[in-house]
C-alpha positions as CSV (number, residue, x, y, z in Angstrom):
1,X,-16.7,6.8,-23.0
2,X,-20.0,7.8,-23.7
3,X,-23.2,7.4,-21.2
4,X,-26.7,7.7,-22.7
5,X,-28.6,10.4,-20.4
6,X,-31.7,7.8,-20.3
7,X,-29.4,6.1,-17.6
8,X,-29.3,9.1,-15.8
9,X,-32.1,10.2,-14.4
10,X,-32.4,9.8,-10.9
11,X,-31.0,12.3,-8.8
12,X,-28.3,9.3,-7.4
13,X,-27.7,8.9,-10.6
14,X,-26.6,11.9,-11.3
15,X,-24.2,12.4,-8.5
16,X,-22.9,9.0,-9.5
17,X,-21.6,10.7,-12.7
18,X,-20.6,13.6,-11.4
19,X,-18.1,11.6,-9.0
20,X,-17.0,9.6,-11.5
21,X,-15.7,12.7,-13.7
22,X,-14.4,14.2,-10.4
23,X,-12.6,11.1,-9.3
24,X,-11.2,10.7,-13.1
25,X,-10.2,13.9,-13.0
26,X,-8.1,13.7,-9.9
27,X,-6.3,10.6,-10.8
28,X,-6.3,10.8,-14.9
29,X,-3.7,13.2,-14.5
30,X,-0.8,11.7,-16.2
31,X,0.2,8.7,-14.4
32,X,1.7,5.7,-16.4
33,X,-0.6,3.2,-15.2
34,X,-4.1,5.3,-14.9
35,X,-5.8,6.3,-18.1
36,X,-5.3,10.0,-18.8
37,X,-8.6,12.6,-18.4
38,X,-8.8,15.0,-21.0
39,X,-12.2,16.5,-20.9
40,X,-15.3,15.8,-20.2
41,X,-19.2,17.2,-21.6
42,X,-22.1,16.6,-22.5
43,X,-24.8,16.7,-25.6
44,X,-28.7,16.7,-26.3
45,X,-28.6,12.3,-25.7
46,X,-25.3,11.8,-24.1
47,X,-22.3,12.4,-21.2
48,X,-18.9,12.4,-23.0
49,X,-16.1,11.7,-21.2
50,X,-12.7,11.7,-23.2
51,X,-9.9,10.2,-22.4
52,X,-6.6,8.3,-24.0
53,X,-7.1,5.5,-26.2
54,X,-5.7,2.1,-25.2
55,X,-5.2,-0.4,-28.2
56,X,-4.4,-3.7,-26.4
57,X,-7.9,-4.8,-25.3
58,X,-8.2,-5.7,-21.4
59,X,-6.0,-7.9,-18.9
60,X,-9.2,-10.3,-19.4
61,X,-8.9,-11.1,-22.6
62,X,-5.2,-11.3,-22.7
63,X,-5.5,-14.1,-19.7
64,X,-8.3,-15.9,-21.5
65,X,-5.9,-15.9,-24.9
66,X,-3.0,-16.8,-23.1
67,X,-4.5,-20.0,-21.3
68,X,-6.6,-21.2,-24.0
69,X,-3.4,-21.2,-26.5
70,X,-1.6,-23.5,-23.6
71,X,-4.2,-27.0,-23.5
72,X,-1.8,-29.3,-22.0
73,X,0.1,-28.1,-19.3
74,X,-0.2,-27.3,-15.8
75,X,-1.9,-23.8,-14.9
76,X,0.8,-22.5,-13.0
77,X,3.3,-22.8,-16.0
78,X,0.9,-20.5,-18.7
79,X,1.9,-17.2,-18.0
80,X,6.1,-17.2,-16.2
81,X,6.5,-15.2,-13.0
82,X,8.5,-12.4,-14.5
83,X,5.4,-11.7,-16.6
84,X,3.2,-11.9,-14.0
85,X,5.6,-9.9,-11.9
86,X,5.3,-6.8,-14.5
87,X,1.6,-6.7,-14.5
88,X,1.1,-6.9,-10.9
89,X,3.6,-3.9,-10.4
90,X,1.6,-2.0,-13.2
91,X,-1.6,-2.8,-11.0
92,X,-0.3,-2.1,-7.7
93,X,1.2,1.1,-8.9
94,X,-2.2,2.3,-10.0
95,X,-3.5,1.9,-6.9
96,X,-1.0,3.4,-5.1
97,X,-1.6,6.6,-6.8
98,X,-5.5,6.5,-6.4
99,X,-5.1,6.0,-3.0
100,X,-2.3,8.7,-2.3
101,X,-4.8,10.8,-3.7
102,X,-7.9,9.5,-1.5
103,X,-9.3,7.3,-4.0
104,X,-10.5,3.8,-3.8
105,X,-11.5,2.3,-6.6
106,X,-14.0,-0.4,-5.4
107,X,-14.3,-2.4,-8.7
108,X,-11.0,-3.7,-9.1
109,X,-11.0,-6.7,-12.2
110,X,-9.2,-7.7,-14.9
111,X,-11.6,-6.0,-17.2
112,X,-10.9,-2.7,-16.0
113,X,-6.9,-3.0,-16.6
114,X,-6.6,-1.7,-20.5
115,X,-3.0,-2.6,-22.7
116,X,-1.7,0.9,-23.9
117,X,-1.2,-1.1,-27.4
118,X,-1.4,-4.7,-28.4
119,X,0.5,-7.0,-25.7
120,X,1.8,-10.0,-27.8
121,X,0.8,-13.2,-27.1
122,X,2.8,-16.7,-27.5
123,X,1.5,-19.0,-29.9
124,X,-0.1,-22.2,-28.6
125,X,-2.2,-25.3,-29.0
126,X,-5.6,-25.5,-28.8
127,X,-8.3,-25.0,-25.6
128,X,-8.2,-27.9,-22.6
129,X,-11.1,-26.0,-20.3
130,X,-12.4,-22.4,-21.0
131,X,-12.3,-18.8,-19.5
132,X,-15.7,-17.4,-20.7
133,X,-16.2,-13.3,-19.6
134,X,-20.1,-12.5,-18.5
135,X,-22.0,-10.6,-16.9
136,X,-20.9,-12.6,-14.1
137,X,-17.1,-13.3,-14.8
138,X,-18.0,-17.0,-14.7
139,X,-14.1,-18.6,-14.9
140,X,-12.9,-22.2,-15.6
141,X,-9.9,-24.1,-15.0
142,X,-7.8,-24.0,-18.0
143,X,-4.6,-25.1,-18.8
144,X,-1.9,-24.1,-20.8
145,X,1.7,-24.9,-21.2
146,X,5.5,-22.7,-21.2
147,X,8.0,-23.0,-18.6
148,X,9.3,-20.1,-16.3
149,X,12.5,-19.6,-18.2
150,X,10.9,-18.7,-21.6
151,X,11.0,-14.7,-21.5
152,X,9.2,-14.6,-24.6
153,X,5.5,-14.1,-22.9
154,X,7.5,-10.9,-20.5
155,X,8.5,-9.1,-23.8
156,X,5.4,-7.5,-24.3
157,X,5.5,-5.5,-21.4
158,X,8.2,-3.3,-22.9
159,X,5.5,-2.6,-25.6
160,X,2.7,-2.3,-23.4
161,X,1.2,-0.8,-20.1
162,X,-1.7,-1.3,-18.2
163,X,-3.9,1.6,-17.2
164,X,-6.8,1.5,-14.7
165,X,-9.7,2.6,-16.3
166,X,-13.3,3.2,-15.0
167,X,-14.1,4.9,-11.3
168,X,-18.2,4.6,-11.9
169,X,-18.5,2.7,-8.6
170,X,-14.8,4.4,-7.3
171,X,-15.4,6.3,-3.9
172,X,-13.1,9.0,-1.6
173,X,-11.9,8.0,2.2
174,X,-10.9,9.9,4.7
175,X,-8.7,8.3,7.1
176,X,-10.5,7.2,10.2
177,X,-14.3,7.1,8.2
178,X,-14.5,3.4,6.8
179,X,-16.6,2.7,3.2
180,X,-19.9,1.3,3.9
181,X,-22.0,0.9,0.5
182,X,-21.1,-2.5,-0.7
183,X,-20.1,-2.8,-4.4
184,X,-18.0,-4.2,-6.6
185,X,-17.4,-7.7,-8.5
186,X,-18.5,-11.3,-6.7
187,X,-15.5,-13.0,-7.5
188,X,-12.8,-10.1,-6.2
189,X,-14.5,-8.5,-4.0
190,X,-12.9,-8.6,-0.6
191,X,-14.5,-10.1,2.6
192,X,-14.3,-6.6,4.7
193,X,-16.4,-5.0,2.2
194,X,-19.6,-8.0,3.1
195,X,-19.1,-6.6,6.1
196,X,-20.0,-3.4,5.2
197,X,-16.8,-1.8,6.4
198,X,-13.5,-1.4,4.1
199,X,-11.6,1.0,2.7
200,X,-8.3,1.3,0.5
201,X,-6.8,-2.6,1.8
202,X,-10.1,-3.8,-0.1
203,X,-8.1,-2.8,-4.1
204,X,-5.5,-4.7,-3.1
205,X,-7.1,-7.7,-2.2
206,X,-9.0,-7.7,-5.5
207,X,-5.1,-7.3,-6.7
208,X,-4.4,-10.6,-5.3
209,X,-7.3,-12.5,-6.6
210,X,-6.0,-11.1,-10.6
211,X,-2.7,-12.0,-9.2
212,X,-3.7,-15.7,-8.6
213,X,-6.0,-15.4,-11.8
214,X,-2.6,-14.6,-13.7
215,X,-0.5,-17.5,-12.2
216,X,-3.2,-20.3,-12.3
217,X,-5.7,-19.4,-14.7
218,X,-9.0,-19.7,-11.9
219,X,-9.6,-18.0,-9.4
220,X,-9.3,-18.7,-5.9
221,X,-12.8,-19.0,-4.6
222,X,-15.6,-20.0,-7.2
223,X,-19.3,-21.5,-6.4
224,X,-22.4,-22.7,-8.0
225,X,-23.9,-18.9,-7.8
226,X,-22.9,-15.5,-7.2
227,X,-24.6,-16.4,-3.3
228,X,-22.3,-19.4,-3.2
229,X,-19.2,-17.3,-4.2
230,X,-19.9,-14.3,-1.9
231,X,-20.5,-16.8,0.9
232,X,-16.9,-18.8,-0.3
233,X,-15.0,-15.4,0.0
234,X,-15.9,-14.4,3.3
235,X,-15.3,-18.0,5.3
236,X,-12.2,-18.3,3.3
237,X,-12.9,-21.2,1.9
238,X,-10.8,-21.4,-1.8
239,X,-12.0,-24.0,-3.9
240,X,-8.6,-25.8,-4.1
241,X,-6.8,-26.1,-0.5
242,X,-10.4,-25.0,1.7
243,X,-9.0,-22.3,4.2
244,X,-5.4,-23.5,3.4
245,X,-5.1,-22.6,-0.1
246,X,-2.2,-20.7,-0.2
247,X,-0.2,-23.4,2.4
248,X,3.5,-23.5,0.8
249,X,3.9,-26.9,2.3
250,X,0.6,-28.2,1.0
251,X,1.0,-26.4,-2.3
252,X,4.3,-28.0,-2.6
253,X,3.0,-31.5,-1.7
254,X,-0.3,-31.5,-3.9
255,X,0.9,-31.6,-7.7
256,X,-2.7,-30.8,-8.8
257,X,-3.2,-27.2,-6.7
258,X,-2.8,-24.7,-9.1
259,X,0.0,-22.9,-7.6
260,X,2.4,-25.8,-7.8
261,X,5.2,-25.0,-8.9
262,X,5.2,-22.0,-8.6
263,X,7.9,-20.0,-6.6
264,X,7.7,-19.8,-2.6
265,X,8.7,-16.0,-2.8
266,X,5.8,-15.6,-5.4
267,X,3.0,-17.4,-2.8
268,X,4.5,-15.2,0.1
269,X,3.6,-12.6,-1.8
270,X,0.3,-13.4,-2.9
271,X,-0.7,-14.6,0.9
272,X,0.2,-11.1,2.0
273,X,-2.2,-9.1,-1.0
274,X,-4.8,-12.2,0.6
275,X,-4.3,-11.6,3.8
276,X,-7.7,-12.1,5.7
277,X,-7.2,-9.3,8.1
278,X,-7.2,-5.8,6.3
279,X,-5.3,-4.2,9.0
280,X,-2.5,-6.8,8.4
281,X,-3.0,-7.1,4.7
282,X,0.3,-4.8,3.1
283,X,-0.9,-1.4,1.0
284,X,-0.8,-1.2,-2.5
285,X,2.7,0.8,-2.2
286,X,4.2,-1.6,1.1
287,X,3.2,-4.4,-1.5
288,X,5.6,-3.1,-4.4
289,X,8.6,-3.5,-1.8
290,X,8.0,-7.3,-1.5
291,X,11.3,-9.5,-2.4
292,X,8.8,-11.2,-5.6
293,X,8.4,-7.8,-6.6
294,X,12.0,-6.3,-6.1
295,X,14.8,-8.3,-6.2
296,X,17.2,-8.4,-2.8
297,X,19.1,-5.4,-2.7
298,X,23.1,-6.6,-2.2
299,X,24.0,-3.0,-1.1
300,X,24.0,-2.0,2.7
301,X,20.4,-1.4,3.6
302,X,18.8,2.1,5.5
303,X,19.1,0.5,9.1
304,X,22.6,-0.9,8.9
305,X,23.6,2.7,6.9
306,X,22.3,4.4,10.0
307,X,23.8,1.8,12.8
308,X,27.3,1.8,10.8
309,X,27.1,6.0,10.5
310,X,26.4,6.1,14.3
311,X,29.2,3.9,15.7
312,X,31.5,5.4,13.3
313,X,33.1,9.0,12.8
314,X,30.8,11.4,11.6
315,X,31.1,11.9,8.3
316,X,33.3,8.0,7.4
317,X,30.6,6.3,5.6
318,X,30.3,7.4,2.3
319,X,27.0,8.7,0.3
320,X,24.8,6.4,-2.0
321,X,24.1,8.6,-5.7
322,X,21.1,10.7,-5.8
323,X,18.6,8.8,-7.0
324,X,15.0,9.3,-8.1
325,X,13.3,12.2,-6.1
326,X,10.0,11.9,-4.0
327,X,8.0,13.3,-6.6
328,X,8.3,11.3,-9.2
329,X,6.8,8.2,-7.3
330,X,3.9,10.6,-6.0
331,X,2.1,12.0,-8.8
332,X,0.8,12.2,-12.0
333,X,3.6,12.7,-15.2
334,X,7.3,11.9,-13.9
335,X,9.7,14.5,-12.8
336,X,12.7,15.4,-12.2
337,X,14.1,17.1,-9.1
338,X,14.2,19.9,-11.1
339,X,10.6,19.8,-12.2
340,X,10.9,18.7,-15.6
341,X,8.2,16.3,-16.7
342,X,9.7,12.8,-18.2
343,X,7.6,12.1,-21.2
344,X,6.5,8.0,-21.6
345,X,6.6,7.4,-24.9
346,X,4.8,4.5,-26.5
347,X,7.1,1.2,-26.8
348,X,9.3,2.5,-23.8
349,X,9.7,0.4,-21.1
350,X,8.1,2.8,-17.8
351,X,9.5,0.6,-15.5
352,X,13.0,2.2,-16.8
353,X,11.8,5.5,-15.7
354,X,10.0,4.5,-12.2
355,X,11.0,4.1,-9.1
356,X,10.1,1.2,-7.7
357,X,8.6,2.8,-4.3
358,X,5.3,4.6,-4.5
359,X,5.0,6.6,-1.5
360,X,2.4,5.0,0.7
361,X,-0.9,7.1,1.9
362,X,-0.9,4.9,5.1
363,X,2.8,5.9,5.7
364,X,1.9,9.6,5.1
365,X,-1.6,9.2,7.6
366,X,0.6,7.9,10.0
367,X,3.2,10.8,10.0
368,X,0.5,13.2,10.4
369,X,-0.9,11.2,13.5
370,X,2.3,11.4,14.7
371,X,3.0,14.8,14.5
372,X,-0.6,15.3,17.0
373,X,0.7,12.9,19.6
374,X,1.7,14.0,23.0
375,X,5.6,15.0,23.7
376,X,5.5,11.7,26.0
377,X,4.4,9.4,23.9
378,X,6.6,11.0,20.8
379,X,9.7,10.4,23.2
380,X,8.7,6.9,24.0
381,X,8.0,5.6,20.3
382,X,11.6,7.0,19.2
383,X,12.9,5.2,22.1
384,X,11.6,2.3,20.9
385,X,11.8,2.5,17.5
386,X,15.9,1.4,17.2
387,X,14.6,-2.1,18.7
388,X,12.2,-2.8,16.6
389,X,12.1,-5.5,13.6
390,X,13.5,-4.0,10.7
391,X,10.4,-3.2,8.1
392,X,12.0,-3.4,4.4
393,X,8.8,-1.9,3.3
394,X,9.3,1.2,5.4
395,X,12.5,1.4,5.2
396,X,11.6,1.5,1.6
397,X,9.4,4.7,1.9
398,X,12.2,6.3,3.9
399,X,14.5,5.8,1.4
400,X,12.4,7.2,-1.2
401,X,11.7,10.6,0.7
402,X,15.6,10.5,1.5
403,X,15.9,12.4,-1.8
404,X,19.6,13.8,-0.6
405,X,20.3,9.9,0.2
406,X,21.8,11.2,3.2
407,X,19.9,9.5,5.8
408,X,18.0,11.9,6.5
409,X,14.7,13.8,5.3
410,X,14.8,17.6,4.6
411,X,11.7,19.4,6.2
412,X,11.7,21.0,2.6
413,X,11.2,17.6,0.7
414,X,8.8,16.3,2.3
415,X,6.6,19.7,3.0
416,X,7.1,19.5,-1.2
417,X,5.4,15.9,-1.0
418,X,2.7,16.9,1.0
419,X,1.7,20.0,-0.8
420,X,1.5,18.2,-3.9
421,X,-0.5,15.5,-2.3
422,X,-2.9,18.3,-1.3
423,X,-3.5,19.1,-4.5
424,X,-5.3,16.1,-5.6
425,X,-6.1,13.9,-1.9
426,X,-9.0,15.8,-0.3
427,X,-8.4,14.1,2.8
428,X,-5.2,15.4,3.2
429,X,-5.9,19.1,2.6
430,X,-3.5,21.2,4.8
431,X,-2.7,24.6,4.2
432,X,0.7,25.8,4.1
433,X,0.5,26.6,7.4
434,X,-0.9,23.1,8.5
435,X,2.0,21.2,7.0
436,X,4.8,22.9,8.3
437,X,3.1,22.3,11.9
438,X,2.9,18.7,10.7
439,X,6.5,18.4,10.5
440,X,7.3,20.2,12.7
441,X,6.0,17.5,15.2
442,X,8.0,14.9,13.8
443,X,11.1,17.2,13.7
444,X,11.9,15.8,17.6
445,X,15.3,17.6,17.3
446,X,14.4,20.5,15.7
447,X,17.3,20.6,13.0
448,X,15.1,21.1,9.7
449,X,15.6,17.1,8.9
450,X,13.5,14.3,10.0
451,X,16.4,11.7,10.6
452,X,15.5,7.9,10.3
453,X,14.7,6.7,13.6
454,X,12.2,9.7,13.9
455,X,10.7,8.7,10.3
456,X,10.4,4.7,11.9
457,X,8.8,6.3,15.0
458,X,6.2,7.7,13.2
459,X,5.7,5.7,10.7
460,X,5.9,2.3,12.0
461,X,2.1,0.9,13.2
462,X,2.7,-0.3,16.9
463,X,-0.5,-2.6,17.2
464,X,0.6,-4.4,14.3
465,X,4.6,-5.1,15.8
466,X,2.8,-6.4,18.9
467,X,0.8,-8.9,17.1
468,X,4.2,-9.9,15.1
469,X,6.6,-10.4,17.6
470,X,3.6,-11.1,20.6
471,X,3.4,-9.5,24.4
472,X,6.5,-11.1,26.1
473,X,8.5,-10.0,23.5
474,X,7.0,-6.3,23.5
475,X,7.7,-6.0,27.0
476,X,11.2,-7.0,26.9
477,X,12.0,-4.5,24.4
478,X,9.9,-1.7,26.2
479,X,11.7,-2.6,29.5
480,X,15.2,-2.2,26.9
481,X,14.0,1.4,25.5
482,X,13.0,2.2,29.4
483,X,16.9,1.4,30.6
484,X,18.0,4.0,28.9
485,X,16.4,7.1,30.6
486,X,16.5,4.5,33.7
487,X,20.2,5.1,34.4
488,X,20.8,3.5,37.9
489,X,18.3,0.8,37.1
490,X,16.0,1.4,40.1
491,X,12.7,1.2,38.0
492,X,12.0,4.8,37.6
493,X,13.0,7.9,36.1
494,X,13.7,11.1,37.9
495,X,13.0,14.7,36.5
496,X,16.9,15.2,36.9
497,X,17.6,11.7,34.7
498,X,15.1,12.8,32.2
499,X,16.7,16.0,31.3
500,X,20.2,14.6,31.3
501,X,19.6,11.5,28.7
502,X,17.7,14.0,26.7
503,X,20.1,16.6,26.5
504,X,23.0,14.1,25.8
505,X,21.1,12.6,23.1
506,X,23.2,12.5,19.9
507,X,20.3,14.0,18.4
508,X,18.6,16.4,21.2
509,X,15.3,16.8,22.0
510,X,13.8,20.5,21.4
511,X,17.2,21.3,22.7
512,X,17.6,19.3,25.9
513,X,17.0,20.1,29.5
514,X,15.6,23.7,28.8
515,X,13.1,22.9,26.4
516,X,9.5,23.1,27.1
517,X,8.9,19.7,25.0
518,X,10.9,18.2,27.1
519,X,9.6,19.3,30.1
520,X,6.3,19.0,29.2
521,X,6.6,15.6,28.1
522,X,8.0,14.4,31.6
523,X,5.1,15.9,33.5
524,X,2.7,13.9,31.3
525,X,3.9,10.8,32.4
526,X,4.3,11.4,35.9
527,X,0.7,11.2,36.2
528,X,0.5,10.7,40.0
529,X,2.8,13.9,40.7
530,X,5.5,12.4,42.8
531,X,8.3,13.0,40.4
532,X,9.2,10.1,38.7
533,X,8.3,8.2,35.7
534,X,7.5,4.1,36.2
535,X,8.3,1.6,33.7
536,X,4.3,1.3,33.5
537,X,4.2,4.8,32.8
538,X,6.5,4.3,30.0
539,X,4.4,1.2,28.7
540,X,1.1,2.9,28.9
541,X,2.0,5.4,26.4
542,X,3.2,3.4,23.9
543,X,0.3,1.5,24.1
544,X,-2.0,4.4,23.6
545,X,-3.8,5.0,20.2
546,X,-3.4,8.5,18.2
547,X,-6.5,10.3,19.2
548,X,-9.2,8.9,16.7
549,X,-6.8,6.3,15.5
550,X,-7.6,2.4,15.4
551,X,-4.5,1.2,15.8
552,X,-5.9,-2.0,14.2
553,X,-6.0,-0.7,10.8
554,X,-3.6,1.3,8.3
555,X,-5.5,3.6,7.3
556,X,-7.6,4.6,11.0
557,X,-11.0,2.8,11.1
558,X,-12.1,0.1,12.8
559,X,-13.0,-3.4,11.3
560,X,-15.7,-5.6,13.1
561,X,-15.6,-8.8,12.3
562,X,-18.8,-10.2,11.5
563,X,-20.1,-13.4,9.4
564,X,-23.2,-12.3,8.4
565,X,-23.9,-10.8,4.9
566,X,-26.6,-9.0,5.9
567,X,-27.4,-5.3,5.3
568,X,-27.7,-2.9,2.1
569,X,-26.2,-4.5,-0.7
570,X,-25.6,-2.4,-4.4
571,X,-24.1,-3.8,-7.7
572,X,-22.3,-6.8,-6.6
573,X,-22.0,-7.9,-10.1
């Protein structure tokens, strides 16, 4: 890439490129689905920056050639799902990475996805509509024709990966601090980010517009002007469907919407990269553990492992094969436990070498939260934490950190994860020191392992389960999780009954009625001083948010919801 120095000469400017280069730097570091950094410098006319070559042109133009080779056949049926399904693991994968590392990219679009080599194309008719690429990604409907059980148009996947290329308008978080300079592309840019606060939920929205790009050939919300289209994407207002676009029902009933037809797996999955709300809307890793994405497991999942291994004798349920190790889904080239680097050689199929969990930056904010919470609260959210839904997406992340598969976490592993993350995500920098403290606080029992209810404690966003399964329901399972350190069911908890569930926990507490934790915890709650800990008391600190913590959002900050599009706008393109 080369950038002529007469477009640099603003002091803005300047610091524009110099992030860019940093950012690249950061996440160009190997991974199979981000282009590769080499170097970087500068002449008497120019900025050099050098990175891999990709051969295959950009996702762009392999969606325009694809749909205009297909005139006469519904959108839906152009490009099959399992084709789809590749490329959106490729993009989500990506961003997984740049955001582990602190990065969001801001400008995500097809144009900015690159083929390693040449992706083949199936052969077709001729055009029925047009996709035209411009300055202002002006799209048509098209058409096209293949049915979903043709594997031919998948094949050139195993030839060919996408890379994310180009972090000019790209930008670091820190959990807590939302994004505030408005950029990115008018037809994928995501409605928090008019509203002037967003952060790494906005990517994978732009995901799920090239997502429903791929499957119908438009995109969701369109207009007359770039005005017209802004003002489309934040009411909601799709051009086919209004504000119910991605209805299954309606989609199923309407033959000319152009998801019909398509799988209701594959729209569950594209309502959840489209959800509205970014503080519902699924990360870029949680995403990659939908069912469209990976098939139903028919082997016994985390949660039932651990419910069989605790009703059972220790040691009677047998151990699931080492699998991949936490590293290799965190960072930069693959590796083996032992540290060797797994080479991706042109023509071979990545998705043979990847696991298909990314460890989730949200999931890794949240166990650091954690770890600062009081001893109360700590005690209350494990409590709770066996009653809750079951998450397949953080069971997921578990399960990938579980590199021993034995249901449990070694301190070691993890404190490996994290010092690797604070290589590259500046946002979580910790010393040695730091981390250790870190887990630590999530190590409730003190045993060197982080065991699976503690890892669902932590990890598992409260505000959100309340929403999900609503207040009645909430307080029937907090009055459950209550009952157990309520023994003789009078409605409160002595000092006495506090140390004695503790301390005959399967899994103690900071080692049971001595401990200080423990101790400290109980005199927390019993905020009024007369010994005993209320079912209110209880409730109260699980509804209390990490200190500095929006409970509303994955990743810390607060979203207002406003309608307006008012405020300091820069390169909407």
């Amino acid at each position: 890439k080369r950038i002529s120095k007469e477009s640099i000469t603003s002091a803005d400017a300047i610091e524009d490129m110099d992030r860019e280069v940093d950012i690249l730097a950061t996440v160009g570091d190997g991974h199979p689905h981000v282009i590769r950094f080499r170097d970087s410098f500068e002449d008497e006319n120019y900025v050099h920056i050098v990175m891999d070559l990709c051969r295959g042109g950009d996702l762009f133009e392999y969606i325009a050639r694809a749909f205009s080779d297909h005139p006469n056949a519904k959108p839906s049926t152009v490009l099959t799902e399992a084709t789809v399904r590749r490329l959106v693991k490729h993009m989500l994968r990506s961003l997984a990475h740049c955001h582990l590392n602190g990065v969001v990219s801001c400008d995500i679009k097809p144009e900015n996805f690159l083929f390693s080599s040449n992706p083949t194309l199936v052969s077709g008719g001729g055009v029925s509509g047009k996709i035209t690429k411009s300055i202002g990604n002006v799209m048509g409907n098209v058409m096209g024709s293949k049915t979903d059980n043709d594997s031919s148009t998948s094949n050139f996947v195993k030839a060919s990966r996408l890379l994310l290329v180009d972090f000019g308008l790209s930008r670091r978080f820190t959990p807590g601090r939302p994004l505030r300079r408005a950029v990115g592309t008018c037809y994928y840019v995501a409605p928090e980010v008019l509203r002037f606060e967003y952060g790494p939920e906005s990517d994978v929205w732009s995901v799920g517009i090239i997502t429903y790009l791929l499957l119908c050939g438009s995109v969701p919300f369109d207009g007359q002007s770039e005005k017209e289209v802004l003002q489309n994407v934040l009411a909601g207002k799709a051009a086919h469907g209004g504000e119910s676009y991605l209805d299954v029902r309606k989609i199923e009933s309407d033959p000319e919407h152009p998801l019909h037809g398509r799988s209701p797996e594959c729209i569950s999955f594209l309502a959840m990269l489209l959800e509205r709300d970014p503080g519902r809307r699924a990360s870029a890793a949680l995403a990659l553990s939908h069912p469209w994405i990976t098939p139903h497991r028919t082997d016994m999942g985390v949660r039932e492992r651990m419910l069989s291994l605790e009703t059972a004798s220790e040691g009677s349920l047998p151990r699931a094969p080492v699998g991949i190790t936490a590293t290799q889904s965190v960072t930069g080239p693959l590796r083996t436990r032992s540290g060797r680097v797994l080479d991706v050689e042109e023509g071979q199929d990545v998705d043979d070498l990847l696991s298909s969990v990314t460890i989730d930056a949200a999931v890794i904010q949240a166990i650091v939260s954690f770890s600062r919470e009081t001893p109360f609260r700590k005690i209350a959210l494990r409590s709770l934490a066996k009653l809750l839904p079951p998450d397949p997406a953080i069971d997921a992340q578990f399960e990938a950190l579980d590199v021993t598969k034995s249901l449990t976490i070694k301190r070691e592993d993890l404190r490996d994860v994290f010092l690797v993350l604070c290589k590259g995500n500046r946002s979580l920098h910790f010393t040695d020191d730091e981390v250790n403290t870190i887990l630590k606080g999530v190590d409730l029992s003190t045993d060197g392992t982080i065991d699976y209810w503690e890892f669902i404690a932590a990890a598992t966003n409260l505000h959100m389960v309340i929403e999900e399964v609503g207040e009645d329901r909430f307080m029937e399972l907090a009055k459950e999780a209550f009952a157990k350190f309520d023994i003789d069911g009078t409605g409160s908890v002595t000092r006495a009954q506090w140390r004695n569930v503790l301390s005959t926990t399967r899994k103690c507490y900071r080692g049971g009625s001595d401990d200080t934790f423990v101790e400290a915890a109980f005199t927390e709650a019993d905020v009024n001083g007369d010994g005993s800990i209320t079912l209110q008391d209880f409730v109260n600190a699980l509804r209390t948010s990490r200190d500095g913590w929006d409970p509303r959002s994955r990743y810390g900050y607060m979203k207002t919801p406003r309608k307006t599009m008012s405020g300091k706008w820069s390169r909407i393109a």
